[in-house]
C-alpha positions as CSV (number, residue, x, y, z in Angstrom):
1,X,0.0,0.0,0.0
2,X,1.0,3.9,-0.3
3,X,-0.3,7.0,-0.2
4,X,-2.5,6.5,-3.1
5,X,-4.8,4.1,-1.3
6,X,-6.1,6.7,0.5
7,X,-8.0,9.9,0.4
8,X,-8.7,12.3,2.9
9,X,-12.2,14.5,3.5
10,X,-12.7,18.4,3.1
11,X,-14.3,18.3,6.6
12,X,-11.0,17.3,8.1
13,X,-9.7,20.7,7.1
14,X,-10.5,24.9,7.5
15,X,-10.4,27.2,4.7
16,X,-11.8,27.4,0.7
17,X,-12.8,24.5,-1.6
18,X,-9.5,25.4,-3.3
19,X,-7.3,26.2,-0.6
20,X,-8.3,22.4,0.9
21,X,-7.8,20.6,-2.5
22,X,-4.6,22.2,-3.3
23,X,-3.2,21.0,0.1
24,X,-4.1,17.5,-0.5
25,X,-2.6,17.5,-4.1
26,X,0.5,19.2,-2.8
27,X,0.9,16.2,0.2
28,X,1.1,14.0,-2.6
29,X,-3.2,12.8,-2.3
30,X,-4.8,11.7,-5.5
31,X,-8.2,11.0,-4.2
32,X,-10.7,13.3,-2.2
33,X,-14.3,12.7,0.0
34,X,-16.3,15.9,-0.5
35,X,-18.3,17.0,1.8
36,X,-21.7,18.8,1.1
37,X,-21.0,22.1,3.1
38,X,-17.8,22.4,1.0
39,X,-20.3,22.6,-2.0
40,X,-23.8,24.1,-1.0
41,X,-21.8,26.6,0.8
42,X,-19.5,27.7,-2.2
43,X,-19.6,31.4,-3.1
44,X,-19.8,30.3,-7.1
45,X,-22.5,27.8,-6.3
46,X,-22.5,24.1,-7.1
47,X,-21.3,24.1,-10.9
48,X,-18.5,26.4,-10.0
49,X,-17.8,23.9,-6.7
50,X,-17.7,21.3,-9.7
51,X,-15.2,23.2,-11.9
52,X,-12.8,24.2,-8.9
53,X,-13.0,20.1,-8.2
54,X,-12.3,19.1,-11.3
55,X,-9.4,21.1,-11.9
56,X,-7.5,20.0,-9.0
57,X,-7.5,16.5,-10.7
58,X,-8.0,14.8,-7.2
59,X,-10.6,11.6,-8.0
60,X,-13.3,12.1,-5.9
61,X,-14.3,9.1,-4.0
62,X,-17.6,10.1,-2.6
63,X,-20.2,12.9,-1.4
64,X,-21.1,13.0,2.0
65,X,-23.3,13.2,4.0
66,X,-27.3,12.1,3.9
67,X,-28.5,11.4,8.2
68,X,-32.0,10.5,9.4
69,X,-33.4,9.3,6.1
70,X,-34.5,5.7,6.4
71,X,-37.8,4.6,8.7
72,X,-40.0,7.6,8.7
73,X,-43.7,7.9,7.1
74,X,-46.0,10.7,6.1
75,X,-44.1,14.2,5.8
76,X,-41.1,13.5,7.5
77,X,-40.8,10.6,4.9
78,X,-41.4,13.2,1.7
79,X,-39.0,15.9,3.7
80,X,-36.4,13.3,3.4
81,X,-36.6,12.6,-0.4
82,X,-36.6,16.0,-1.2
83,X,-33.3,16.0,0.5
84,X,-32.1,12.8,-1.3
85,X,-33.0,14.0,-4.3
86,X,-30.8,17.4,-3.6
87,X,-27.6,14.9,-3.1
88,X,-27.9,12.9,-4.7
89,X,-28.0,15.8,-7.7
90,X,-24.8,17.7,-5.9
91,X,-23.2,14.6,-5.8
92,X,-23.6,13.8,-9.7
93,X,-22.7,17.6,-10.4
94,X,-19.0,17.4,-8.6
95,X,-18.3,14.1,-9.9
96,X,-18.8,11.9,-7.0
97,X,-19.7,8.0,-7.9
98,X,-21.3,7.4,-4.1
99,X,-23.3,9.3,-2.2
100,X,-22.9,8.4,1.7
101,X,-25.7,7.7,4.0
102,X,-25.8,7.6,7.9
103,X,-28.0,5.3,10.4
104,X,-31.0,7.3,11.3
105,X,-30.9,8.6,14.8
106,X,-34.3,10.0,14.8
107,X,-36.6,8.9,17.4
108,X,-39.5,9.3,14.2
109,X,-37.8,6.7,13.1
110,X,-39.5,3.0,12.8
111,X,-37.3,0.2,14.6
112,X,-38.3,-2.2,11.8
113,X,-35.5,-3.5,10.2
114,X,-38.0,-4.1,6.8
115,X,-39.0,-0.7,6.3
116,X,-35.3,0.5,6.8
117,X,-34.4,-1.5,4.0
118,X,-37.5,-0.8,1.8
119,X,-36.5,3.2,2.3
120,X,-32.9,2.4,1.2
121,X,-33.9,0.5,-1.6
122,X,-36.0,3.8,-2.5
123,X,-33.1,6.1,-2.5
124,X,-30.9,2.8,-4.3
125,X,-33.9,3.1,-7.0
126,X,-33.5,7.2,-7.4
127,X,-29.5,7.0,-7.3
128,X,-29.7,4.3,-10.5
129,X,-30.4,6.9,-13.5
130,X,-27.7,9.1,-12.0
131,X,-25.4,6.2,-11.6
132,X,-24.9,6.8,-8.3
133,X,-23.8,4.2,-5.8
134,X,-25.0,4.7,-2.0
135,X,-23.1,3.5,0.9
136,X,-24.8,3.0,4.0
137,X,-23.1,3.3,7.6
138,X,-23.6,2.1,10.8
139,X,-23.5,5.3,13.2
140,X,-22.4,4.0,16.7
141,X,-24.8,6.2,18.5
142,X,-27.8,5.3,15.9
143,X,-31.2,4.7,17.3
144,X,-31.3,1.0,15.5
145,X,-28.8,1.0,13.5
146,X,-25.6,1.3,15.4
147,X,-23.2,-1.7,14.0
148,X,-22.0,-2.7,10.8
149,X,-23.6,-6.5,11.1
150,X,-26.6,-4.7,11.0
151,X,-26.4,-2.3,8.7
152,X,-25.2,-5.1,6.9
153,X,-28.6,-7.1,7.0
154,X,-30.3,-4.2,5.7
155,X,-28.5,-3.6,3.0
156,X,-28.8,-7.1,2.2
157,X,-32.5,-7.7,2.6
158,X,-32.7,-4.3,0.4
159,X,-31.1,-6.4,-2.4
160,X,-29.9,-3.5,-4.9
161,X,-26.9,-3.2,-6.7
162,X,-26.0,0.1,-6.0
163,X,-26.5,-0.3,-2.4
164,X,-23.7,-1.4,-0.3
165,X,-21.8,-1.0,3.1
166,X,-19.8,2.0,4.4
167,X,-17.2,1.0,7.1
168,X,-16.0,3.7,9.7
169,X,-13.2,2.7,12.0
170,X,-13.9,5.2,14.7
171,X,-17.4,3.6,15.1
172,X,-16.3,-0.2,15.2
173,X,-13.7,0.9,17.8
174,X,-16.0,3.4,20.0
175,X,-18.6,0.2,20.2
176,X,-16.3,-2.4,20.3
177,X,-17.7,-4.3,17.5
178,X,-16.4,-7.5,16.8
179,X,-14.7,-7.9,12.8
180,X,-15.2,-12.0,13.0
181,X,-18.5,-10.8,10.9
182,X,-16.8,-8.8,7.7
183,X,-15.9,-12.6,7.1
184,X,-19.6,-12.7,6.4
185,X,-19.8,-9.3,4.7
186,X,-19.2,-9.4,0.5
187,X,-16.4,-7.6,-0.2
188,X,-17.6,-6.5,-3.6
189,X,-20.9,-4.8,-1.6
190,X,-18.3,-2.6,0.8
191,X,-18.4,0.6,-0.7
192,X,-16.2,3.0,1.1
193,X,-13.7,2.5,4.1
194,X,-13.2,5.3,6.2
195,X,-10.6,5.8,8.9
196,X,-9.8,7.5,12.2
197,X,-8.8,7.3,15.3
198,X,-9.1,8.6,18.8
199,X,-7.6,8.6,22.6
200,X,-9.7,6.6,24.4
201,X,-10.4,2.3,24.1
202,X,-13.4,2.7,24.1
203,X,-16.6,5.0,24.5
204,X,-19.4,3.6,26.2
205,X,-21.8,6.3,25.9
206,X,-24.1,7.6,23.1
207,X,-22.8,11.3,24.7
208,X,-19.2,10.3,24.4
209,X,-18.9,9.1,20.9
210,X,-20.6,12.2,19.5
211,X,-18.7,14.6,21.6
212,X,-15.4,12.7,20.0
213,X,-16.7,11.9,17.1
214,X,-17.3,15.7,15.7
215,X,-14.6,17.2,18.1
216,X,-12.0,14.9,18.6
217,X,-10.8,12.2,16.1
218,X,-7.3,12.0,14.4
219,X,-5.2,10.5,12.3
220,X,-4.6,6.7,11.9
221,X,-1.2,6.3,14.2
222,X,-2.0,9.0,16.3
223,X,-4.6,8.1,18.7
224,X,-4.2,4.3,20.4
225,X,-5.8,2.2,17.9
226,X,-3.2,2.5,15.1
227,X,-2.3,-1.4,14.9
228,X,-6.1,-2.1,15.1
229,X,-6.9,-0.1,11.9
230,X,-4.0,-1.6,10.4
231,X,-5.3,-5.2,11.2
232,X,-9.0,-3.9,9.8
233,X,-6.9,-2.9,6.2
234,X,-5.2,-6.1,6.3
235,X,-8.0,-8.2,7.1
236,X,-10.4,-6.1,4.5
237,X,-7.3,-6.4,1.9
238,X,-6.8,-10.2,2.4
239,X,-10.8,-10.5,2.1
240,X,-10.9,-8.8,-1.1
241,X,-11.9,-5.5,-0.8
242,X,-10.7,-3.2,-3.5
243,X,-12.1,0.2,-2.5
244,X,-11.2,3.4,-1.4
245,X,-10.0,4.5,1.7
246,X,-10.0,7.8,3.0
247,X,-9.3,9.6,6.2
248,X,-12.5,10.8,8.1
249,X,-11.1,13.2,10.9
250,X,-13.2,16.5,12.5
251,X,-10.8,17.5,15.1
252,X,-11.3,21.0,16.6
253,X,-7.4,21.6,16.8
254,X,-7.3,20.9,12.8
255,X,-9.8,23.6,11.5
256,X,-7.7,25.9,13.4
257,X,-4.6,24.7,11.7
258,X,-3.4,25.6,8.0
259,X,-4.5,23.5,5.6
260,X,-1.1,22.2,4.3
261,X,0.1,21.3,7.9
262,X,-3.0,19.2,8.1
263,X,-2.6,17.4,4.7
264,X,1.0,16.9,6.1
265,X,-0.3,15.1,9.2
266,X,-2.6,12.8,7.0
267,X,-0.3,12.2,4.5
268,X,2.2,10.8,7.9
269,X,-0.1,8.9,8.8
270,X,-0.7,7.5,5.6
271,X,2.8,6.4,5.2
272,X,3.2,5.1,8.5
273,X,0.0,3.0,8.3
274,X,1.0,1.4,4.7
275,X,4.2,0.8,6.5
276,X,2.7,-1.3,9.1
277,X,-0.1,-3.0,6.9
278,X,2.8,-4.1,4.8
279,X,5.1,-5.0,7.4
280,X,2.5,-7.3,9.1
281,X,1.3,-9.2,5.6
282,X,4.9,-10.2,5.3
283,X,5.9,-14.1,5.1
284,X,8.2,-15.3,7.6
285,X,10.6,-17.7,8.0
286,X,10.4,-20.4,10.7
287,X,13.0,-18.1,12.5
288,X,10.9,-15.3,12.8
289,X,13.3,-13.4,10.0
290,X,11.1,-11.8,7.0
291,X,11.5,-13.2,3.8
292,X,12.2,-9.9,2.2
């Protein structure tokens, strides 16, 4: 692996569109996650959004970020398309193959696991024309949705194409999720890996994980599940997933840092994480020495 494995978000990072793009290019990043504010919020509008993306030649890797949508009826329900709809359009207009999607936390929000999965096959069904792919993702604080096996069910009772998993490290790690069940997970319907890490083992409360969540995540390597996240590459790797990876970090301390010095830092940890996944899917010989 190298640097070109992974991508890093907008949201990690203060400043313009440009200014945030430019940084990741200059670190040495080919591939970007673009988030929505980045574009609704730009002072040329969308298209121009679109323009400045494209001619920083970073490959986008997806459009983020679509929360409470699944298990609600009557208005609530119609408010929600309209806002699918408005992605899902921003996110064919910069580029972007996949359009990300949270686990509801809404208490509106039906707990059955069905009707979930009928409302994600409804967005799967809108998404097709565009040819959009949506990746749905386990929030750890989510009312019933709040582990990948799960969100893995419902994606696979939805039974559409374009619908497949979204993996966040910070969330298996603040819930302690087991991986023994990505042996059960196709590879070919993970969509999008994302990565960060954080201080503490674990968080047991809903409170906790959203305070370090939006506040507090870093880098892969600099929190104290590095050789965890390595071991979730390597096992995705060795199970055959092919996709993107990119860094999903809000950290206070980051927005009030220059852009470049925060590329810098992701593309460190970058390095320092290919260097371990690599180091760790060596052969060995009966002596312990590596065979290269």
């Amino acid at each position: 692996m190298n640097i070109s494995d992974f991508g890093m978000d907008t949201i990690t990072m203060s400043g313009s569109l440009e200014a945030k793009l430019e940084a990741m290019r200059d670190a040495g990043f080919s591939q970007v996650m673009l988030s929505a504010r980045d574009v609704a919020g730009y002072p040329g509008g969308v298209e121009a959004a679109a323009e400045v993306v494209a001619a920083s030649q970073l490959r986008v890797t997806g459009f983020q970020v679509l929360r409470d949508f699944e298990g609600l009826d009557g208005p609530l329900h119609d408010y929600k398309i309209g806002v699918a709809k408005a992605m899902l359009e921003m996110c064919r207009t910069v580029g972007a193959p996949l359009l990300l999607v949270c686990s509801s936390t809404s208490k509106h929000a039906t707990e059955d696991v069905d009707a979930l999965a009928r409302d994600l096959a409804k967005l799967a069904t809108l998404a097709v024309p565009m040819g959009l792919r949506i990746a749905y993702e386990a929030l750890s604080w989510g009312r019933t949705v709040n582990e990948y096996p799960v969100a893995w069910e419902i994606v696979r009772r939805a039974n559409c194409a374009n619908l497949g998993l979204g993996l966040d490290t910070f969330h298996l790690h603040a819930s302690g999720t087991s991986l023994d069940p990505l042996d059960d997970v196709d590879p070919a319907k993970i969509f999008l890996v994302q990565l960060a890490d954080f201080m503490f083992n674990m968080l047991p409360s809903a409170e906790d994980r959203i305070n370090t969540a939006r506040h507090f995540r870093l880098f892969p390597g600099e929190g104290v599940h590095g050789a965890e996240i390595a071991d979730i590459v390597r096992r995705l790797d060795a199970g055959g997933y092919r996709g993107d990876y990119s860094f999903e970090v809000f950290n206070d301390d980051y927005t009030q840092m220059p852009p470049d010095a925060v590329a810098l830092r992701a593309r460190a940890s970058a390095a320092a994480l290919s260097r371990q996944v690599m180091r760790r899917s060596l052969p060995m010989t009966p002596t312990g020495v590596s065979l290269r």
